[in-house]
C-alpha positions in Angstrom: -11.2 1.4 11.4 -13.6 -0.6 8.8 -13.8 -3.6 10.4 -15.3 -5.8 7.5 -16.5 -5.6 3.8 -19.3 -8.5 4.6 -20.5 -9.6 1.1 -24.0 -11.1 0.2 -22.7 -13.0 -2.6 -25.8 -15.8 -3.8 -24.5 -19.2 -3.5 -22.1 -20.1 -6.9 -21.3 -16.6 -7.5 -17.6 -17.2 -7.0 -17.1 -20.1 -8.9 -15.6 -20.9 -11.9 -17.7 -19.4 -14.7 -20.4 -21.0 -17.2 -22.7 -20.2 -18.8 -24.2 -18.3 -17.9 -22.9 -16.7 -15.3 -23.5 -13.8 -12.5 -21.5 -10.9 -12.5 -18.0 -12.1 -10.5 -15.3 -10.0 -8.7 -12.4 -9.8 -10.5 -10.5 -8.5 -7.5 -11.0 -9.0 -3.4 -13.9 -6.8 -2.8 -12.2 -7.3 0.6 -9.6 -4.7 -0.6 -11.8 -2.4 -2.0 -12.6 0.0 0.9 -9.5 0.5 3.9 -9.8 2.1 7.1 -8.4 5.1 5.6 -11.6 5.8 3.6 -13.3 6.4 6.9 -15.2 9.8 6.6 -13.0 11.9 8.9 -15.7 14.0 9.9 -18.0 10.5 10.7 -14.9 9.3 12.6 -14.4 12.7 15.1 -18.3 11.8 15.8 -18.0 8.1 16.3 -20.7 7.4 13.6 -20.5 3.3 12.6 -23.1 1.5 10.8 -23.8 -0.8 8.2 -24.9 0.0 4.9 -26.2 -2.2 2.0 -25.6 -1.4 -1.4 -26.9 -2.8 -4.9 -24.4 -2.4 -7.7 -25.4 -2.3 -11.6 -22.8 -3.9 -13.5 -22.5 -3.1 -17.1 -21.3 -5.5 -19.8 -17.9 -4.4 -19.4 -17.5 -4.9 -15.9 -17.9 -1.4 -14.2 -20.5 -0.6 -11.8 -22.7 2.4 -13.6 -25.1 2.9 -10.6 -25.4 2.0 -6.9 -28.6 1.8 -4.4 -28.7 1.7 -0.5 -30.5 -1.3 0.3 -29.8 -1.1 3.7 -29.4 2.4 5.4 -26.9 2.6 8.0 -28.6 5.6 9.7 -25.9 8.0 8.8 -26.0 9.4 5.1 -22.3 10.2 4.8 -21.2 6.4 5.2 -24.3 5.2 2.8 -22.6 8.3 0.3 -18.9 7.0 1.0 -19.7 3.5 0.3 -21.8 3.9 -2.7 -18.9 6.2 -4.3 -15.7 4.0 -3.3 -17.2 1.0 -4.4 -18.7 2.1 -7.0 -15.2 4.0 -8.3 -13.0 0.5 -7.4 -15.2 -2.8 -8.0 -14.5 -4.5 -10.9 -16.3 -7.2 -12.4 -16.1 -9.9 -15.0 -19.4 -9.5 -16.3 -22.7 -11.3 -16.0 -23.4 -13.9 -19.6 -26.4 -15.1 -20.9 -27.3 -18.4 -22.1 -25.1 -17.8 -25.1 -22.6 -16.6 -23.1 -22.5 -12.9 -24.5 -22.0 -10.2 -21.7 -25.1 -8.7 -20.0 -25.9 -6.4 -17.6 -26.0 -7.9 -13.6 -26.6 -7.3 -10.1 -23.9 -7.6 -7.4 -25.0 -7.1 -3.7 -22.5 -6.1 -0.4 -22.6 -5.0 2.9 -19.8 -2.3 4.2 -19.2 -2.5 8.3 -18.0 1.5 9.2 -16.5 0.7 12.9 -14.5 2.8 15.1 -11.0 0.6 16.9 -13.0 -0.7 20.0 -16.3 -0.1 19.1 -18.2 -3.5 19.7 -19.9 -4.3 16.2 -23.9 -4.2 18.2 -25.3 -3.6 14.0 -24.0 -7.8 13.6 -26.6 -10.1 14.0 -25.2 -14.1 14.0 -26.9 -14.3 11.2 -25.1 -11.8 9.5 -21.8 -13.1 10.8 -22.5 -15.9 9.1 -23.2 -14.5 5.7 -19.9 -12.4 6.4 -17.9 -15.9 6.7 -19.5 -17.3 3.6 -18.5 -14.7 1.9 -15.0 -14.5 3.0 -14.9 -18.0 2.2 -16.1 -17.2 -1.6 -13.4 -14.8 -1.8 -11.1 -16.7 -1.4 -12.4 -19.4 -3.7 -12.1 -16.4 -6.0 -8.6 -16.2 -5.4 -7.7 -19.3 -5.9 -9.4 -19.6 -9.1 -8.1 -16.5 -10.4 -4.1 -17.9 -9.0 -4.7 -21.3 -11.3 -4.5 -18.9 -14.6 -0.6 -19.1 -13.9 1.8 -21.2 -16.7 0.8 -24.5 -15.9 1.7 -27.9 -18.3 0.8 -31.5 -17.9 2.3 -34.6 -19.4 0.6 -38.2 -19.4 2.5 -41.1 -21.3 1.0 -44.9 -21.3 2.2 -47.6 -23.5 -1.1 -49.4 -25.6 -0.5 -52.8 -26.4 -1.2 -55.6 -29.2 -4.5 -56.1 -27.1 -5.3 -53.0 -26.8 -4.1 -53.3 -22.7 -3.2 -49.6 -21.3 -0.2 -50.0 -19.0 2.6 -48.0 -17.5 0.5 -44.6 -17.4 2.8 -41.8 -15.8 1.4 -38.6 -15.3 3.3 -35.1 -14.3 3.0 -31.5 -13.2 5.4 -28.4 -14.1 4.7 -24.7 -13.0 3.7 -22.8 -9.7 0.3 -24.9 -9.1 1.8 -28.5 -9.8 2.0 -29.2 -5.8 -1.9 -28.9 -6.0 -2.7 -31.3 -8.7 -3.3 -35.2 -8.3 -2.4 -37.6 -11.4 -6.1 -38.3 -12.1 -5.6 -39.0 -15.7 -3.8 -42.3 -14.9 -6.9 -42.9 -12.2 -9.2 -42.5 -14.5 -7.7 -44.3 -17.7 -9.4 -47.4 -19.2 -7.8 -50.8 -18.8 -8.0 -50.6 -22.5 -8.2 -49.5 -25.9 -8.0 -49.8 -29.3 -4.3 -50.9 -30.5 -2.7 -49.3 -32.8 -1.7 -51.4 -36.2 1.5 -50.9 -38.8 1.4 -50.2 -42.4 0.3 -53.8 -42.9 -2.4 -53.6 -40.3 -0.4 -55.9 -37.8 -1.4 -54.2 -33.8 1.8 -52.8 -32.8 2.8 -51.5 -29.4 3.3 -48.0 -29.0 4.0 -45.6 -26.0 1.8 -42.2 -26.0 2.2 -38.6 -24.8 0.0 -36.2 -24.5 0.5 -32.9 -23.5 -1.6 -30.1 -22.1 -0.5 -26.4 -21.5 -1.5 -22.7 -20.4 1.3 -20.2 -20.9 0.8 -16.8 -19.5 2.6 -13.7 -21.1 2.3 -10.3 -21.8 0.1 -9.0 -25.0 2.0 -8.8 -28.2 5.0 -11.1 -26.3 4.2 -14.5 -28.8 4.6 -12.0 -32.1 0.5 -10.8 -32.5 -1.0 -8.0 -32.4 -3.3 -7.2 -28.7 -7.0 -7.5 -30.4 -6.3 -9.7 -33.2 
């Protein structure tokens, strides 16, 4: 059984991009090598080990090359996990200053254990850097879950004085349980009233709106590309 896919993610790498940026997982690299890629012939011998890999990742996301860091001792796990990673990961791609996709560097460490074989390659060290990066991942995964449809509406009435009152602000789609109505926390007391035709100030009431909508290409009437 693999027992973990311990990542040496640098601090950030998961977050939500700038620029610029590392090369990010697009998908769990959790997910990316299961038990059932265990070399059988490995497994009959009770080989485990840990091996370190360094990914190339070109400027469309694919890994084009992979180096063992870290030997395991065994040659047939450091071969497996260079290939199955290699064929799987997935990346948005590393940006420059200008944001234009370069070529990056992602680093990982792939655990080959055997169903009650004590993990002796762990150091507490290394369990450590295993739990940070579990806990990236999943950072990942709930950045990647915001890009669902999502809409926001903030009304306020502005005054003759320019006083901001009565702000109300609401959440509709899958993530609205998540969000907190921080527009209305961080509204001035005031503003600039609006005046009539005549240049009188006049009260008025104000929406604004804010939305992502998700659907399929060529759904909204373009054309994918365009």
């Amino acid at each position: 059984m693999l027992a973990a896919l311990g990542t040496s993610l640098s601090p950030g790498s998961a977050a939500p991009l700038a620029k610029p940026h590392p090369a990010i997982p697009r998908t769990s690299p959790g997910e990316w090598i299961t038990p059932a890629d265990y070399p059988i012939s490995s497994a009959r011998r009770k080989e485990t080990g840990v091996t370190g890999i360094r990914l190339t990742i070109d400027t469309d996301g694919f890994a084009q090359d992979c180096v063992v860091t870290q030997d395991s001792g065994n040659v047939l796990l450091d071969q497996t996990s260079c290939a199955i990673i290699r064929a799987r990961a997935w990346f948005l791609p590393a940006t420059d200053d200008n944001g234009a996709p370069m070529v990056g560097h992602w680093t990982t460490r792939i655990t080959w254990r055997l169903p009650g074989t004590p993990d002796e390659h762990q150091k507490p060290e290394e369990a450590e850097e295993v739990a940070q990066a579990e806990a990236m991942e999943r950072q990942l995964e709930r950045f990647q879950q915001s890009f669902e449809s999502f809409s926001s509406e903030t009304a306020f009435i502005v005054h003759e004085d320019g006083r901001i009152s009565d702000c109300e602000q609401r959440f509709v789609g899958a993530m609205a349980a998540q969000f907190t109505p921080f527009r209305c926390k961080t509204m001035p007391p005031a503003g600039v009233p609006f005046k009539d035709m005549d240049g009188i100030a006049t009260a008025k009431r104000v929406v604004m709106r804010y939305s992502i909508d998700m659907t399929d290409p060529g759904t909204d009437g373009s054309t994918p590309g365009e």
